[in-house]
Every structure is written in structure tokens, then in C-alpha cells.
N, C-alpha and C positions, 0 to 999 in steps of 0.2 A: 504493500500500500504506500509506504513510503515513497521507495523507487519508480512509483507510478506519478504518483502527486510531483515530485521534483521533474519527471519529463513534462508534465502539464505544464508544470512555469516555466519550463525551457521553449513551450512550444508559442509561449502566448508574445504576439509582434512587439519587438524590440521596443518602440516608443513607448508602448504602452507597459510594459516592466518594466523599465524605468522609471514613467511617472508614477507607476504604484510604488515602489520601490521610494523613491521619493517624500512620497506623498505618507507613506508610513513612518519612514524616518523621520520627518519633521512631526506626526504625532507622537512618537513615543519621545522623542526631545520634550514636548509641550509636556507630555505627561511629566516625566521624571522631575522636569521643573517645577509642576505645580505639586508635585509629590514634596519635592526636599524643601518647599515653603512652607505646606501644611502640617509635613513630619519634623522642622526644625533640623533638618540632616545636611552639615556642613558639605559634605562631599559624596559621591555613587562611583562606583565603576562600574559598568555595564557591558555585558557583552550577552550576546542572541545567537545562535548557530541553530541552523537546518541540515539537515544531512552531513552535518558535518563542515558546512561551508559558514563562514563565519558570514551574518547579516550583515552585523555590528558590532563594534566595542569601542566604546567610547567611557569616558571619565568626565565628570560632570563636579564643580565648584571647589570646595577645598581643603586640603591632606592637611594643614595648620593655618588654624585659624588666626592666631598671634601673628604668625609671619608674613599671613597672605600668603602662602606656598599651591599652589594649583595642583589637583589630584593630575594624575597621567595615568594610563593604562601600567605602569611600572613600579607606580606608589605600593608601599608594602603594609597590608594592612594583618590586624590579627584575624581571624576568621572563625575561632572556638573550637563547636564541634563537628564544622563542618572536616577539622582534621580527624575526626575518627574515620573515614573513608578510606584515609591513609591506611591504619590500623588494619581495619579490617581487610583490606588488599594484602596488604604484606602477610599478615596470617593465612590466607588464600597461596598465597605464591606458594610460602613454606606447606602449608596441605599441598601444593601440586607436587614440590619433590619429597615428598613419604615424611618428612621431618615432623608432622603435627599430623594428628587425625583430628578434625571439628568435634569427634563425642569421647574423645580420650577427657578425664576427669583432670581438673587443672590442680590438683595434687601429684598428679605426674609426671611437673614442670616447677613446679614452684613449695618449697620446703615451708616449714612454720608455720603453716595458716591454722587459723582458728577454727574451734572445733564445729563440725556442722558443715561445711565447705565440701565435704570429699565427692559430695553427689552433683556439684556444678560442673558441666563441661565446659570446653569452649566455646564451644556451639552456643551455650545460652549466653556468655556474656554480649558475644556479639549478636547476641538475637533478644536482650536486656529480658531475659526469661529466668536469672541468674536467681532473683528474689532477692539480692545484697543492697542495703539502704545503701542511698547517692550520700557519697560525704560530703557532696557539696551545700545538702540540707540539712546537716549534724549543727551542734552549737559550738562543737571545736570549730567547724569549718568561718562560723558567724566573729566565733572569739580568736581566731588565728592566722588570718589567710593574711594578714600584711606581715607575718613572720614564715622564716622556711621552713619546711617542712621533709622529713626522709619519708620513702615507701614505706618501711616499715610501720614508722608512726601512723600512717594514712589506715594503712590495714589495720592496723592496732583500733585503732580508735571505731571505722566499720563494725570491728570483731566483738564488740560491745554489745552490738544488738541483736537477736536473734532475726533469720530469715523473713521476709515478709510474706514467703508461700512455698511453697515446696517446686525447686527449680525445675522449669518448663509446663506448668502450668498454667503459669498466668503473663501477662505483660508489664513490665515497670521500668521507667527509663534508668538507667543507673550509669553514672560517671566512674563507679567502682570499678564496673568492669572492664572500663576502657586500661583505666589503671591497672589492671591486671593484665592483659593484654598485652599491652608494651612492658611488662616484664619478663611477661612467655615468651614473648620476640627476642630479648635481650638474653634470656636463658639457652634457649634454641638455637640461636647464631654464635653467641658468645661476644657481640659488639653491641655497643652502646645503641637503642633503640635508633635516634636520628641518623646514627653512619651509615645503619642497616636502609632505612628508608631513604637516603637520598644515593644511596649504591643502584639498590632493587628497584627502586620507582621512582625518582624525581630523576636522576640522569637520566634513563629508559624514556623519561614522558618528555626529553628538553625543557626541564622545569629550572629556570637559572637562581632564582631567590629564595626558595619553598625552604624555611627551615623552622624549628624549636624556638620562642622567644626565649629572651636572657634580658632581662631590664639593662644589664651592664654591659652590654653587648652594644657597638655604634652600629646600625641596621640599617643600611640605606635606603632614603626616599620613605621612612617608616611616617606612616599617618598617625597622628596624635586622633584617640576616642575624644567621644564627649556623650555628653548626659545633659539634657535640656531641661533644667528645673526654674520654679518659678520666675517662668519669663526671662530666662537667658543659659547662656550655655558654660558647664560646668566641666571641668575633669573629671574621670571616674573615679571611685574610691581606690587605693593601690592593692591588690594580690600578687601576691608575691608568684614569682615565675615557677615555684617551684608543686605548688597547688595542682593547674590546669597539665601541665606537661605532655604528655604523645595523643592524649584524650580530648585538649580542646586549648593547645598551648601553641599552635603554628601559625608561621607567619609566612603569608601569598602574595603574589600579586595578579593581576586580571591576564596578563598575556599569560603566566604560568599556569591558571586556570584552565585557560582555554585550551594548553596542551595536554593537560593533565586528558582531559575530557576525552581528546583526539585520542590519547592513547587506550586509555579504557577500554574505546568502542572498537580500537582498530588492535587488539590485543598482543599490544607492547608490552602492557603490566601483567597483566592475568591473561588464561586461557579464557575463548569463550564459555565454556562448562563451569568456569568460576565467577565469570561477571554471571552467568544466571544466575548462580547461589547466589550473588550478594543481591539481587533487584528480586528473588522473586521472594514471597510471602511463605514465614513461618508457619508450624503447626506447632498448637497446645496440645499437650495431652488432653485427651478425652473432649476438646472443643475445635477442631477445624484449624483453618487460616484466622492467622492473623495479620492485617495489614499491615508488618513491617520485614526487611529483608536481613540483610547482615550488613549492623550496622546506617543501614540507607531504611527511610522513610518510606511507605507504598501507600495512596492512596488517590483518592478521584476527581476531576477535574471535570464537575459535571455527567459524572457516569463513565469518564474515560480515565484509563489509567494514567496518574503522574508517580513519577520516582525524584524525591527528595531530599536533601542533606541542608538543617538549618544549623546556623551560629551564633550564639550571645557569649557575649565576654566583655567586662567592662568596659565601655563607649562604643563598642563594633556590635555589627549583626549582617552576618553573612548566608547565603543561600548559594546551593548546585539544586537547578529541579530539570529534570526530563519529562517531556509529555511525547510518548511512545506515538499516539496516533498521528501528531500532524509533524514527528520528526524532529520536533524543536527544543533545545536545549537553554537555559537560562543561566547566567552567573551576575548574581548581581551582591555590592559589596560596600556597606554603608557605614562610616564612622561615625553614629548616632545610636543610642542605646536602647533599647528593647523594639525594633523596627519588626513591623509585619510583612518578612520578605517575602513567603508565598501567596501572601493576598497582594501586593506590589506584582508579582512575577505571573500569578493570573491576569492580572489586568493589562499587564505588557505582553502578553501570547495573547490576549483579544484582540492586541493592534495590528498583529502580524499576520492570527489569522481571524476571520471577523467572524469566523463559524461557531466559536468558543466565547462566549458571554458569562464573564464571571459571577457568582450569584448576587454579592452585595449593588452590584448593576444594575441588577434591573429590579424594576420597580414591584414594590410589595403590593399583590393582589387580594382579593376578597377569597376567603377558604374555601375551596371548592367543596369540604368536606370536611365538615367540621365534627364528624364524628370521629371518622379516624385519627383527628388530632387529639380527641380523647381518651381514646384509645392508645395514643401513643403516651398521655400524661400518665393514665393508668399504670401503662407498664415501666413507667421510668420510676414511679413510685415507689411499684413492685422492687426494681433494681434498689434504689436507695435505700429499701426497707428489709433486703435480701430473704422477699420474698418467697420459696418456692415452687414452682408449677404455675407462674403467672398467666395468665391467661394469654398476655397481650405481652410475655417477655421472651423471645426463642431461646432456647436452654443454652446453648452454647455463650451466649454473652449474658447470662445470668451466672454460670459456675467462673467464667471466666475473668470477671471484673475485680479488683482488687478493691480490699475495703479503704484505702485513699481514692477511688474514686467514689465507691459508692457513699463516700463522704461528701464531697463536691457535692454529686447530687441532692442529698437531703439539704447543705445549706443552702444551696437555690433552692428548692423547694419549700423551705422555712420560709424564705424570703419572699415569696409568695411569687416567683420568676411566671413570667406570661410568654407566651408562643405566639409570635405575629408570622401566618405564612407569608411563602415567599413565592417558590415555585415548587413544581415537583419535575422530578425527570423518570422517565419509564427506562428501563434500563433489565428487563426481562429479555433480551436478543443478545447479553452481553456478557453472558458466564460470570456474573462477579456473585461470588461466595464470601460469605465472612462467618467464621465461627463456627462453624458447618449447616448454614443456612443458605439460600439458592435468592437473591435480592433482586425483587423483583420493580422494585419503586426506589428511590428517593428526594425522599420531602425536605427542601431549606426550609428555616426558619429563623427568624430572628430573635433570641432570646434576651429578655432585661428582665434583670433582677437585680436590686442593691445598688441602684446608681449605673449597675455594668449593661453591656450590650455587646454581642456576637452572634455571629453567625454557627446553625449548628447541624448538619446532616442528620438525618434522621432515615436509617435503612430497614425499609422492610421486606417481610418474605410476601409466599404466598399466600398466606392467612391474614396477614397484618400484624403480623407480632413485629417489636422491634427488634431486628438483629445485629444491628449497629450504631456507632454512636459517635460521628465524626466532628471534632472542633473543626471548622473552617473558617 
């Protein structure tokens, strides 16, 4: 489909790809500009690829704000976790040469862990199936991050708490295990995680600046973050470099982006048989797919599959999304702090391609069906209230919800949170499974509760039960 769609724009007369060509570019410029006013985001880097052909990449206002220093495609920004990609690739390599199996127990790599660990593979860290609380949401984390920190300690301090579910199970994002990961690299090679990764995959991809921040380190063309609080723009608080490290501690720039990408797909870094493991969807014990891959994001773009990798890190928020159907590839790179770069990055794949209308877009309609909306409060109810045998909950996302979400839920639902439709998308000709549910609908909505407001997919089956439950 792809290879069909790019002979179509090769076919269509010269002037007129052009001026559409053109005529895009200058709105995605308009866009980004009335983006970085309303989002307060000193500077963007931006780049677009179809098939691998780059549309655009451009850079947009500025890397230091003190200096007036102008972003360039070469500016080096921090990017978070959009570096666990990395992570997860180079673990893939080592699975391609027999060095690692994905379901070997990560006690079989790494000595002294704490008791309770021995049933985690690798497989789950990088599929955050692990159950090991994020140390990034600890109160060491809150009372220490502007002091260094050793692995040891890191794991120490995790090792406190017991599991939050019996590993593979359930879903839960965890920074721990990226940490763990770049230790199983570093144990398995016997070289310092970054020598490994810019050996294995940044040389391979012509990635010239891709490296580990080090505050003490002079880093050229480095973007100064920021934090936009009441009514002007701030520095972020300092973390120490020693915190984020192989999990959400690198530093990019947009042209090394865009090779990294090039290589991926044209299997410079990994076999094609490993970029599938990293893009296609988990399974839970005893609950189906769940839409995330290794390490990488999975989910929908209007009923169409998108593959994802977001980043927050003090004054940065960085995004990699692919949308498989229309070919198109996004990277976009923002020194402004908590930025929404996949509602940003749909709304820049609407300009490109106009078939794809992001939901917050278009305009809120009257409920076609205001009973199934009830039906779907019902079962969210159920969810928050853990339920079982909801009428109106498919089982597979009833066993499989972890009680920090099915927490969320009840405080909106305390909050007395309302459901404004939006639209719906029929999406029964598209194979999309979640949980082990066949999704035959879904329903946007707009939810507000507590002052807040999001957007929020709402999947159902055959029956009308909900079987999913997408933040967008």
C-alpha cells in the first residue's frame, strides 16, 4: 500500500506536486508557529519522512534563549525516553547473536538483586510487564535526584517495595527496567553501556552527536530546556546526570534522528525479525495484546495503526511516531516542558495527509447514542470498583488493569468527570484486538473533571462492552 501511494504522487503533473508540496509546507510552518506561541516552546526541530524520503526538517526559533542562539537541524537536545529505543535495539542485536534470550530470567545477568526478582525476564522489562515500581516516582527519587546516585543504590532503594503484580501480567511503565537493561548490556558485552551503543548502533545508523548527557561535559550546539511558569520562562529544576542515564539520559540531534530512522527500517541496526519484535504488541498472561511493543508505544491514529516513542526530561519533550498506513514518519523535538508531542505530531500528519483528521479537530457532535455512552460509564465504574463479571466490562481489560489505574479512574469518577462525544470510528474491517477482545467501534470523547480536560478513546467489542481505554 505504501509502494502504491508513493507511485500515485510520483504520477501526479509536476506543477501540481509542487504547489501541493508547497502549499503544505507553508501550512505546517503556520502550524508549528502558532503551536510554539500557544505552547510557550522556545524552539522545535522538525522533520517528516514518507517512505523514507525526507519531506522536511527544519528547526524552528531558539536553542538559548539568553543568547538568542537559533535552533538548527544540528542543535543537540536531551530527548528522555525517547532513548530507551536505543536500549531496546541493542538488546535485540545481542538476542540476534545467541548472547541474550528475551525470556532468560534477569538473574542470569545480573548478581544481588533483591528478593522476589528471579521471575522477571527481559522480555518484561522491555515490554514494562516487569511489575518493579519506577524510581522515578519513589521519595528518594523526589528527595535526591540533584545528588549522584550509583546503580546499586537505585536498585536498593526499588528493592524496598514489593512487586506491583506478578511479572507479565499486567502493564506498568517502569524506568527501572530501562535501568536494568543497560546493565544487562554492560554485563553481556563487558563495555560501558554508551561505547556499546555508539559501536552497535549510532556508527551503523551515521549518527554523529547521539550520546549519554554528563552536565560536565562541553556538548556542542547543546539546547538549554525550559519550563514556562507563571507567565515566563524558567530553567528546569537540576537532576543530576547520573538518575536518567541509558533509560532517558541521551542526547540527539534532528539530522541524527533522521538516520537513526533510515536505519531501523532499512536494517542497518537490527534484522527485520527484530524490528517486528520491537513494533508489534505484547501479550499478558491470560489477557491478549496489549498495545505496547518493546520498549516502543502501539496505538491508533483514528482506527489506524501509529508506533511511538515519547520524551520528558527536564525542559525537553521529544517524540519518534510512525503511522504504518500513509508511510509517514515524524520526529519532532521541543525545549519546552511537558509538551503534547503526539497530539502536535497528529495534527502535523493531517497536513500532509488530509485523509487523517485528528480527533481534538473536529468539532464535538450531539451523541448519537447516548445509551451506549452509558453503558460505557457503567463499565468504567465497574473497572474503578474492580468489579467482577461486568456486564458492560470485557474481561480481558478488567483482570488486566492495575490498581494505579483503576485508581485514576475512581478519582474522576469522585469528581463527578462528564463525557462530551466527539466522534466515533467503525473500525470492524481492521483486525484491531486488545486484550483479547475483536474492537469493533471507537468512541472519542472529551473528558472534564477537576478543572482537567482530554481527550479519551473508548474501544468496544461486539457486544458493547469496553475493551479498551486509550489516553489521547
Amino acid at each position: 500500500m505504501a509502494a502504491q501511494n508513493l507511485l500515485q504522487r510520483f504520477l501526479v503533473p509536476v506543477g501540481v506536486l509542487a504547489l501541493t508540496t508547497v502549499t503544505r509546507a507553508d501550512a505546517i510552518n503556520a502550524y508549528v508557529a502558532k503551536a510554539m506561541k500557544r505552547l510557550h516552546i522556545p524552539g522545535v526541530s522538525l522533520a517528516i519522512m514518507r517512505n523514507g524520503r525526507v519531506l522536511k526538517a527544519r528547526s524552528f526559533g531558539f536553542s538559548d534563549l539568553e543568547h538568542r542562539v537559533a535552533m538548527t537541524n544540528q542543535s543537540a537536545f536531551m530527548i528522555g525516553s525517547v532513548s530507551k529505543q536505543f536500549e531496546a535495539s541493542a538488546i535485540l542485536a545481542l538476542a540476534e547473536e545467541g548472547l541474550i534470550g528475551l525470556d532468560d530470567p534477569i538473574t542470569k545477568y545480573l548478581d544481588q538483586l533483591p528478593s522476589g526478582w528471579e521471575s522477571i525476564t527481559i522480555r518484561s522489562l522491555l515490554s514494562h510487564t516487569s511489575g518493579l515500581k519506577d524510581y522515578t516516582e519513589l521519595p528518594e527519587h523526589e528527595s535526591s535526584q540533584t545528588k549522584p546516585v550509583t546503580k546499586n543504590e537505585l536498585i536498593g532503594f526499588v528493592g524496598r517495595y514489593p512487586l506491583e503484580f506478578k511479572p507479565g501480567t499486567q502493564w506498568a511503565y517502569s524506568n527501572t527496567g530501562s535501568l536494568l537493561e543497560g546493565l544487562i548490556i554492560e554485563k553481556v558485552t563487558g563495555r560501558p553501556y554508551e561505547t556499546f551503543a555508539r559501536e552497535r548502533l549510532w556508527q551503523r545508523a551515521g549518527m554523529k552527536s547521539t550520546r549519554i548527557n554528563r552536565w560536565s561535559d562541553v556538548i556542542p550546539r547543546r539546547v538549554q530546556g525550559y519550563v514556562w511558569q507563571e507567565g515566563g520562562q524558567h530553567r528546569p529544576g537540576f537532576e543530576d546526570d547520573s538518575w536518567p542515564w541509558a533509560g532517558g539520559g541521551c542526547v540527539s540531534t534532528l539530522d541524527d534522528l533522521i538516520a537513526w530512522i533510515r536505519a531501523l527500517e532499512t536494517g542497518k541496526v537490527v534484522s527485520p525479525t527484530s524490528l517486528e519484535r520491537l513494533w508489534s504488541p505484547i501479550r499478558l498472561q491470560g489477557a491478549g495484546t496489549y498495545p505496547f511493543g518493546l520498549d516502543w508505544f502501539l496505538s491508533d491514529f483514528r482506527g489506524f495503526a501509529r508506533i511511538f516513542r515519547t520524551g520528558h526530561i527536564g525542559g525537553f519533550s521529544a517524540l519518534i511516531a510512525r503511522y504504518p498506513k500513509t508511510g509517514i514518519d515524524v520526529i519532532l523535538m521541543c525545549n519546552q516542558d511537558g509538551v503534547n508531542t503526539p497530539r502536535l505530531a497528529n495534527e502535523i500528519v493531517s497536513l500532509v495527509d488530509h485523509n487523517l483528521a485528528p480527533v481534538p479537530a473536529l468539532p464535538a457532535k450531539a451523541d448519537p447514542d447516548p445509551v451506549v455512552t452509558e453503558h460505557i460509564k457503567e463499565g468504567v465504574a465497574d473497572l474503578a470498583a474492580g468489579v467482577v463479571g461486568s456486564r458492560w466490562l470485557a474481561p480481558g481489560l478488567a483482570t488486566s488493569t492495575t490498581d494505579r489505574r483503576r485508581g485514576l479512574f475512581a478519582a474522576s469518577l469522585k469528581a463527578n468527570a462528564t463525557l462530551r462525544f466527539i466522534c466515533a470510528d467503525d473500525v470492524r474491517r481492521r483486525s484491531i484486538e486488545r486484550l483479547g477482545s475483536h474492537v469493533v467501534e471507537i468512541r472519542h470523547y472529551l473528558v472534564q473533571f477537576g478543572g482537567l480536560e482530554f481527550i479519551e478513546g473508548i474501544y468496544l467489542d461486539a457486544t458493547g462492552r469496553v475493551a479498551f481505554i486509550l489516553d489521547e
